[in-house]
N, C-alpha and C positions, 0 to 999 in steps of 0.2 A: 504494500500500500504506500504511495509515493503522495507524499503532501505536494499539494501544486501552490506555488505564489502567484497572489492577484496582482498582477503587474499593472491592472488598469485600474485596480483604484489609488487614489493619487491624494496627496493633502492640500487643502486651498491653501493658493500663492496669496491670498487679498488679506490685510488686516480688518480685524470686524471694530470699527471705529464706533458703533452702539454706545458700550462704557464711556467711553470717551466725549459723545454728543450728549448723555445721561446729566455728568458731569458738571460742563458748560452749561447746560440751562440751568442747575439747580444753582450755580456762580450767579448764574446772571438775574433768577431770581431771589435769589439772598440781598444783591446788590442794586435791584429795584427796590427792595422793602428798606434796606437799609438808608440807603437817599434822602430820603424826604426827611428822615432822622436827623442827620448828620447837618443839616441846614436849617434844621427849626432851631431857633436862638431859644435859651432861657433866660431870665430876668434874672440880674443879681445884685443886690448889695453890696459892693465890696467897700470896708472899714477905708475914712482916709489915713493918711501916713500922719503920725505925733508928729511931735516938734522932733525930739532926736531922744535916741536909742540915749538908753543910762549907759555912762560908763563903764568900761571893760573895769573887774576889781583889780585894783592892784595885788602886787604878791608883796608876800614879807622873807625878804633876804635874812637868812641870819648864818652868820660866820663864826665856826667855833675853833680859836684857834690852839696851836699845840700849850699854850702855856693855861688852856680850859677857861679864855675869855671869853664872853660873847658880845658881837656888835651883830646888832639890829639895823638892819639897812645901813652899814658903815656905821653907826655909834654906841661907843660902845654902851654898854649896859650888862647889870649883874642878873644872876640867876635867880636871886628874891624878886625882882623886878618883872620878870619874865613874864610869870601869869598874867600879875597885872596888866602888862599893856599886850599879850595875848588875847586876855578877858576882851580889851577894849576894841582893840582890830575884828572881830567876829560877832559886835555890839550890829550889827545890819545883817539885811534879809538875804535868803538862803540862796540867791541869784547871784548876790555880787561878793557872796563871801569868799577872802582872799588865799592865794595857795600859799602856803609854806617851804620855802626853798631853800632848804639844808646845805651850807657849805663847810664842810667838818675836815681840816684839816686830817691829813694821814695819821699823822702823831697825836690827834687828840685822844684823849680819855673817851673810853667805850662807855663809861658811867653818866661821863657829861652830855653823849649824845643820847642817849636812854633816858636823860631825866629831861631833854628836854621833848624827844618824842610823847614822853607820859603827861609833860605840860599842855602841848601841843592835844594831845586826844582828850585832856579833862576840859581844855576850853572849847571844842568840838569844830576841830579841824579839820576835815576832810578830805583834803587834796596836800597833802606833803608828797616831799619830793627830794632827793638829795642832786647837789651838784659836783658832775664829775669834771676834773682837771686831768688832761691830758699830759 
């Protein structure tokens, strides 16, 4: 028994562009319905501009140098002091409260900078930071 091959049947040479037309209409209805959308205006309110934005806060420098001084934006000032005018710098609202920029020399005392992180977090600090020297 010898299987014979259909030599005459053959596979369509034409692509079936169907899918394809399917397709495009339903684009081109999506983008009929979307139109009319896309150009109807809404009404809005928009707030005018204030006079001017509050100032950015300043930050507070404070340099602790190896012989366990501390100056507060270049002046110096002692460690009993500290609170206090921490307390008074964080005395405004929680927008403009100022960051703390640690510059602690290499050779400083590991105490001195720990007692002033611990000032720094009882007057409620929140952005400290130390400054690195290259």
């Amino acid at each position: 028994m010898a299987f014979a091959s259909d030599t005459t049947h053959r596979g369509i040479a034409e692509m079936n562009i169907t899918p394809l037309v399917d397709v495009m209409l339903v684009l081109l209805v999506i983008f009929m319905v979307a139109a009319p959308v896309l150009t109807h205006r809404i009404p809005l309110d928009l707030p005018q501009a204030g006079p001017q934005s509050p100032a950015s806060p300043t930050g507070i420098d404070l340099r602790i140098d190896a012989a366990g001084e501390v100056f507060w934006n270049g002046t110096p000032t002692s460690f009993a002091a500290l609170p206090a005018r921490l307390a008074t710098a964080t005395q405004v609202d929680e927008a403009r409260m100022p960051a703390l920029r640690i510059d602690a020399s290499a050779d400083a005392d590991y105490g001195a900078v720990a007692r002033v992180l611990a000032m720094a977090r009882d007057a409620g600090i929140a952005r400290i930071g130390f400054v690195r020297h290259r």
